[in-house]
C-alpha positions in Angstrom: 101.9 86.6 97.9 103.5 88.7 94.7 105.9 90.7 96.7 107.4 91.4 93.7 104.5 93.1 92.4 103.7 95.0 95.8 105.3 97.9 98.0 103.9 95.7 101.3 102.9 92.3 102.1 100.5 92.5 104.5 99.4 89.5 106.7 96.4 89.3 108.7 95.6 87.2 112.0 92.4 85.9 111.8 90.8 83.8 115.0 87.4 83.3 112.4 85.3 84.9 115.4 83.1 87.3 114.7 85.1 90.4 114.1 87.2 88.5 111.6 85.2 90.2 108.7 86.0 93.6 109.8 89.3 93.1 110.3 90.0 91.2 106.6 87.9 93.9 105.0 90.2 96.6 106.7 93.3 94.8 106.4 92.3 95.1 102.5 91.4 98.7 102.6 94.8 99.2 103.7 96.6 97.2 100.6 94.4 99.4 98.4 95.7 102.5 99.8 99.7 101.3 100.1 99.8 99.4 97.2 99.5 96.2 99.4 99.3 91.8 98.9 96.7 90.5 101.7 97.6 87.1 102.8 95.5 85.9 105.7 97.0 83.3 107.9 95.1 80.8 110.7 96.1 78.9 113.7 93.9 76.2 114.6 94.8 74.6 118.2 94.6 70.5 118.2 94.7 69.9 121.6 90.8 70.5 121.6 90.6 68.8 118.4 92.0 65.2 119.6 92.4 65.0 123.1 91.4 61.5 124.1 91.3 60.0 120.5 93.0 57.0 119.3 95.6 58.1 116.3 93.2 57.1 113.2 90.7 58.9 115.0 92.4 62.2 115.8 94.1 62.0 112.0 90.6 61.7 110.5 89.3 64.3 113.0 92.4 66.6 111.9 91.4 66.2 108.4 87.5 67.0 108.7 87.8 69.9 110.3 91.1 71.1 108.0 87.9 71.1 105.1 85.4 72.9 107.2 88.0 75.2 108.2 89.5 75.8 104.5 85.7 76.2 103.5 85.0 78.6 106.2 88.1 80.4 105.2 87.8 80.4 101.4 84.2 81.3 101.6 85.2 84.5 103.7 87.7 85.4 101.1 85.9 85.2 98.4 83.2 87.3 99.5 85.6 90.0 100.3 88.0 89.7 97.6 85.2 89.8 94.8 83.8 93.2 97.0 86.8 94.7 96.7 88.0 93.4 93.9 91.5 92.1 95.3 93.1 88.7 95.5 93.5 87.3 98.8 95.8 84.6 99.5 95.8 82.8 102.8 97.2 79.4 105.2 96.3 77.3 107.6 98.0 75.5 110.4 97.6 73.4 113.5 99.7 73.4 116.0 100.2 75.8 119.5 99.2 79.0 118.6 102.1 81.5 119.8 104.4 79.1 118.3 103.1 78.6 114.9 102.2 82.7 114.9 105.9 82.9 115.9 107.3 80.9 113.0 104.9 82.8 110.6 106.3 85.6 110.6 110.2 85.0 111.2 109.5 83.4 107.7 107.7 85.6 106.1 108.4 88.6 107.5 105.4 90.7 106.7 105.9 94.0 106.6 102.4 94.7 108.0 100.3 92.2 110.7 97.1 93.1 110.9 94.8 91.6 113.9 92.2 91.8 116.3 92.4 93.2 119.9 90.1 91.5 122.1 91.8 87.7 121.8 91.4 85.0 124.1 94.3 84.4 126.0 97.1 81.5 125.7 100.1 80.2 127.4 101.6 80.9 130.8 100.6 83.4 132.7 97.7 84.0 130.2 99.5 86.4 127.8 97.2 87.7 125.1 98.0 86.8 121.4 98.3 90.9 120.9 100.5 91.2 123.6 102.7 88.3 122.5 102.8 89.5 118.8 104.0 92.8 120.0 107.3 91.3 121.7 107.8 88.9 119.5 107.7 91.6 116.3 110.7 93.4 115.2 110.8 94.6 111.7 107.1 94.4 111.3 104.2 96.9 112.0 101.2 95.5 113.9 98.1 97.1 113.2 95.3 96.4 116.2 91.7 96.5 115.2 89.1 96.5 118.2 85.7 94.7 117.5 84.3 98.3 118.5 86.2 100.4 116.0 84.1 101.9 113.4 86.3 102.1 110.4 86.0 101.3 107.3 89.0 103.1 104.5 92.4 104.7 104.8 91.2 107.2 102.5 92.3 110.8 103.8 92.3 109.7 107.5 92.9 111.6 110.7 96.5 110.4 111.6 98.0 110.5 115.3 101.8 109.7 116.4 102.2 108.7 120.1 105.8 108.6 120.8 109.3 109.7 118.9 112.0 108.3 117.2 110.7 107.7 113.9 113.3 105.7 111.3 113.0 106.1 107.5 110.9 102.9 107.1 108.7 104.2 109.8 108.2 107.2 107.5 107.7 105.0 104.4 104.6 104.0 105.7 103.1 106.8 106.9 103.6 109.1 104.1 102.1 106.6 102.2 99.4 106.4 104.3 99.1 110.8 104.5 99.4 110.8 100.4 97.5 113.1 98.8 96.0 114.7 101.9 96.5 118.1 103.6 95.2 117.5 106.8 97.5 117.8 109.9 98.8 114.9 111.8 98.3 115.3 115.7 101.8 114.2 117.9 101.1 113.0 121.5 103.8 112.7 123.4 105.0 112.1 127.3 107.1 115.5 128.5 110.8 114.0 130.0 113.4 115.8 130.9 114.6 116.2 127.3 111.4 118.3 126.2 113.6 120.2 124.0 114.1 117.3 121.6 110.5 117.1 120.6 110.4 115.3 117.0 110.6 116.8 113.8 108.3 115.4 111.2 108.6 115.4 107.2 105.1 117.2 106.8 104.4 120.7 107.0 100.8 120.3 109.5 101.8 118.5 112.5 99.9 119.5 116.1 101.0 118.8 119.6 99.7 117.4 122.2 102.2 116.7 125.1 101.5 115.9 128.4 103.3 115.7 131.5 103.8 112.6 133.7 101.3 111.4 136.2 99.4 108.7 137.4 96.6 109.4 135.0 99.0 110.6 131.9 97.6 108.1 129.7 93.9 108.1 130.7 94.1 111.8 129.9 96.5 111.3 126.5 94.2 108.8 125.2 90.9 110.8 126.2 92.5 113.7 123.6 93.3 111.0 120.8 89.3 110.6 120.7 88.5 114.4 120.9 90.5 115.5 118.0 88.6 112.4 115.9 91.9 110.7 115.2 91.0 107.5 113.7 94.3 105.9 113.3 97.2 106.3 115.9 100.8 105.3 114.6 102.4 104.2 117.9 106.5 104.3 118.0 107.7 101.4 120.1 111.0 102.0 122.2 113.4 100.4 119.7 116.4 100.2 122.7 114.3 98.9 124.8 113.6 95.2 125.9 110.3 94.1 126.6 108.9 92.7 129.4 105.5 90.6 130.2 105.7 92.1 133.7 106.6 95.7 133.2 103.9 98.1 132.5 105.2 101.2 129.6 103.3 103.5 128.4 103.0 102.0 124.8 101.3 98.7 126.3 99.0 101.1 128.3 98.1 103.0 125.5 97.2 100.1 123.2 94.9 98.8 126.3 93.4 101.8 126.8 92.9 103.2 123.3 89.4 103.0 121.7 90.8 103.7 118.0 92.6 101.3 115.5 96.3 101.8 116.4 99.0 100.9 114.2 102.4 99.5 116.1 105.7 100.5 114.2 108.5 97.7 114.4 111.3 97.8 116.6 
């Protein structure tokens, strides 16, 4: 990717099912409107590929489907990129799949991830690709695309904040999202016993929406996010806090339960 010629470098997780082409051609949508490089990136697990073969075998297996894959890949990319006229980079690995996603991005540290939510499900305990990308993240934004979502350009969108405690780079990346349009951003927020410190944002058109807490706070939170049309939600992780693949928060619930595309700022 030309990092030096882009603001972001924006890497998308593609599973090549069939919501893949939604989620490149959105992921590209987005480097149009942020001034953005789109370099797609693929895990392919070999367990499946050579379990039982002899060495030759599973080498020359590896390297068959390493061309139908590339093909697959390329032929996806092309189609896109010559639509939208932008040049798409991409790799592909074999390996475990959290740990090559892992490596990925500590080196090279995108400052957008862009994948699907409804993954299948690796590792112990069956923790979901999303879910593992989301603790494994720090400086990097993970935008979530369901296979549902129907959306299609970050042109003069209907922005939503759920949570507080946005930093400056957190900012960066909405403003440049908000540019050029007038239209109000909607905050949803949880009431605590600070409700006095509710966030102060850098734009003049922001709407509340806070609600108090409850067993069916974020049933009822997310219910509003899809009555005021919001079509992208920019979700503020807990930056103090450490995550846990057996404690329930808010955030996690939200990103199950929301039925927009949802945009995860890093840690």
């Amino acid at each position: 990717m030309e990092k030096h010629q882009k603001k972001y470098s924006i890497s998308v997780l593609l599973d090549m099912s069939k919501s893949s082409e939604y989620v490149l051609k959105s992921a590209v949508e987005l480097a149009k409107r942020i001034n953005g490089a789109v370099e797609v990136f693929h895990v392919k697990p070999t367990t499946k590929l050579i379990q039982g073969d002899s060495q030759f075998s599973a080498i020359r297996t590896l390297n068959l489907d390493a061309r139908s894959t590339r093909a697959e890949i390329e032929n996806l990319i092309s189609e896109i990129g010559a639509t939208k006229e932008v040049s798409i980079g991409y790799k592909l690995e074999y390996g475990n799949v959290k740990n090559r996603v892992r490596d990925y991005l500590t080196l090279q540290k995108p400052d957008i991830l862009v994948l699907g939510k409804r993954r299948p499900r690796f590792g112990v305990l069956f923790e979901s690709i999303t879910d593992f990308v989301i603790d494994s993240v720090r400086d990097t934004n993970v935008l979530i695309l369901g296979e549902d979502d129907k959306f299609h350009s970050f042109e003069d969108i209907n922005l939503g904040i759920f949570g507080s405690g946005l930093e400056d780079n957190d900012l960066e990346v909405i403003l440049d999202l908000k540019r050029d349009s007038d239209k109000p951003v909607r905050h949803f927020g949880i009431a605590n016993e600070q409700e006095d410190n509710r966030p102060k944002f850098p734009w003049q058109k922001t709407v509340s929406y806070i609600f108090s807490k409850g067993s069916n706070t974020v049933d009822g939170l997310v219910n509003y996010v899809s009555r005021t049309d919001t079509q992208l939600l920019m979700c503020v992780s807990n930056k103090g806090e450490k995550n846990s693949l057996f404690k329930s928060s808010p955030l996690k619930e939200v990103i199950r339960k929301a039925n927009v595309p949802l945009m995860i700022l890093g840690k």
